[in-house]
C-alpha positions in Angstrom: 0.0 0.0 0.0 1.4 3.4 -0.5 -0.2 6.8 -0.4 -2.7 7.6 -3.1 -4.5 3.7 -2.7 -7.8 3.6 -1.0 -9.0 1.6 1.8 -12.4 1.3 3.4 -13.7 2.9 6.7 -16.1 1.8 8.7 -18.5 5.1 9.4 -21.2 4.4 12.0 -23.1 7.7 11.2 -23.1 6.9 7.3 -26.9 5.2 7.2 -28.3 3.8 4.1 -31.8 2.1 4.1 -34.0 -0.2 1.8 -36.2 1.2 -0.6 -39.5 2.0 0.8 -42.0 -0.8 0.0 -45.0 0.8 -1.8 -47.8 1.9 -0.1 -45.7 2.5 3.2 -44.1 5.6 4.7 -41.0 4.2 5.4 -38.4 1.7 4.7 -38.6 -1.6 6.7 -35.9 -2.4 9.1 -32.8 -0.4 10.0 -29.8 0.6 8.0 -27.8 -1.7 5.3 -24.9 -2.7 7.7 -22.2 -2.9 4.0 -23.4 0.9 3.7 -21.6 2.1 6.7 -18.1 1.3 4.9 -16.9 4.5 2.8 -14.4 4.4 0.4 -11.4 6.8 1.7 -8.1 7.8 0.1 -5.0 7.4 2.0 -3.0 11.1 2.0 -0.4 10.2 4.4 1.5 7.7 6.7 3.6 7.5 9.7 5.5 4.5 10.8 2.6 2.7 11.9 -0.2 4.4 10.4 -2.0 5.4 6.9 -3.3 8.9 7.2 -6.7 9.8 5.6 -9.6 12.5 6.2 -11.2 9.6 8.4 -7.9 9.6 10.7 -5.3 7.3 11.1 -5.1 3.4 9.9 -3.0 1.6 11.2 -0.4 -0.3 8.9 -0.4 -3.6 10.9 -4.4 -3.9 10.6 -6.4 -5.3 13.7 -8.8 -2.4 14.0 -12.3 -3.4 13.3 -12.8 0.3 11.9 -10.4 -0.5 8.8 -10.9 -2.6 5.7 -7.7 -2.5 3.2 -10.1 -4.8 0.4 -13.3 -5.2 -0.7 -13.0 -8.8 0.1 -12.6 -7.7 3.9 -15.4 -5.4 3.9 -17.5 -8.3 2.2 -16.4 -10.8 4.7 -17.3 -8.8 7.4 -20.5 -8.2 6.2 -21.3 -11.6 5.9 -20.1 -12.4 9.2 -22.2 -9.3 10.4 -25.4 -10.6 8.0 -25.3 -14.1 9.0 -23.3 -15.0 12.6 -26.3 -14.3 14.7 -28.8 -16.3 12.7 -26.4 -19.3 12.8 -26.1 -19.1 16.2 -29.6 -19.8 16.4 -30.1 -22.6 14.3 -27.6 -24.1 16.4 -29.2 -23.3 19.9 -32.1 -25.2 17.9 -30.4 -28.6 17.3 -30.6 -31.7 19.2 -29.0 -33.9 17.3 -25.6 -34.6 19.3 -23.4 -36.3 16.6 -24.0 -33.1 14.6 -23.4 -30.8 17.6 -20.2 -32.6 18.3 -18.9 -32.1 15.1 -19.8 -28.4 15.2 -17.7 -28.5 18.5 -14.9 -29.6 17.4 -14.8 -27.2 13.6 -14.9 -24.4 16.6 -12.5 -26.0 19.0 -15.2 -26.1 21.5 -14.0 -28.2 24.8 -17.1 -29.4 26.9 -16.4 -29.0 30.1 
């Protein structure tokens, strides 16, 4: 990466929401959870960091606020889209053969 690439920022206060259904005042459900990552230019850099109007990135990655693909920000939006409803299907099962197996691709230890 060098100054003058773009990376992605995740901006809480940047809200975009469905279309309005016809017949209805407004959309339904909350904001698009991809929309809150803007595209942002990086201007600058320290030793650790790439500067942009957004503030500082830092080089190493690890903040959740920073995306340097698209493929990051798309990953994270599935994880975002998806984790929770998984979760529950899970809470759901009974089988145990199945449940162990999920166990163990998580490295789950019973206790």
């Amino acid at each position: 990466m060098k100054v003058g690439d773009k990376i992605w920022y995740f901006d809480s206060n940047r809200r975009r929401y469905p279309p309005t259904p016809p017949g209805s005042l407004w959309a339904g459900g909350g904001p698009i959870w991809r929309e809150h990552w803007r595209l942002v230019e990086i201007t600058g850099d320290t030793s650790v960091s790439w500067v942009t109007a957004y503030g500082k990135a830092p080089k190493r990655g690890g903040d959740i606020r920073w995306a340097f693909t698209e493929a990051e920000v798309d990953d994270r939006s599935w994880v975002n889209d998806n984790a929770y409803r998984i979760g529950n299907k899970v809470g759901g099962l009974h089988d145990p053969a199945l449940l162990r197996e999920i166990a163990r691709l998580i490295g789950y230890e019973p206790r």
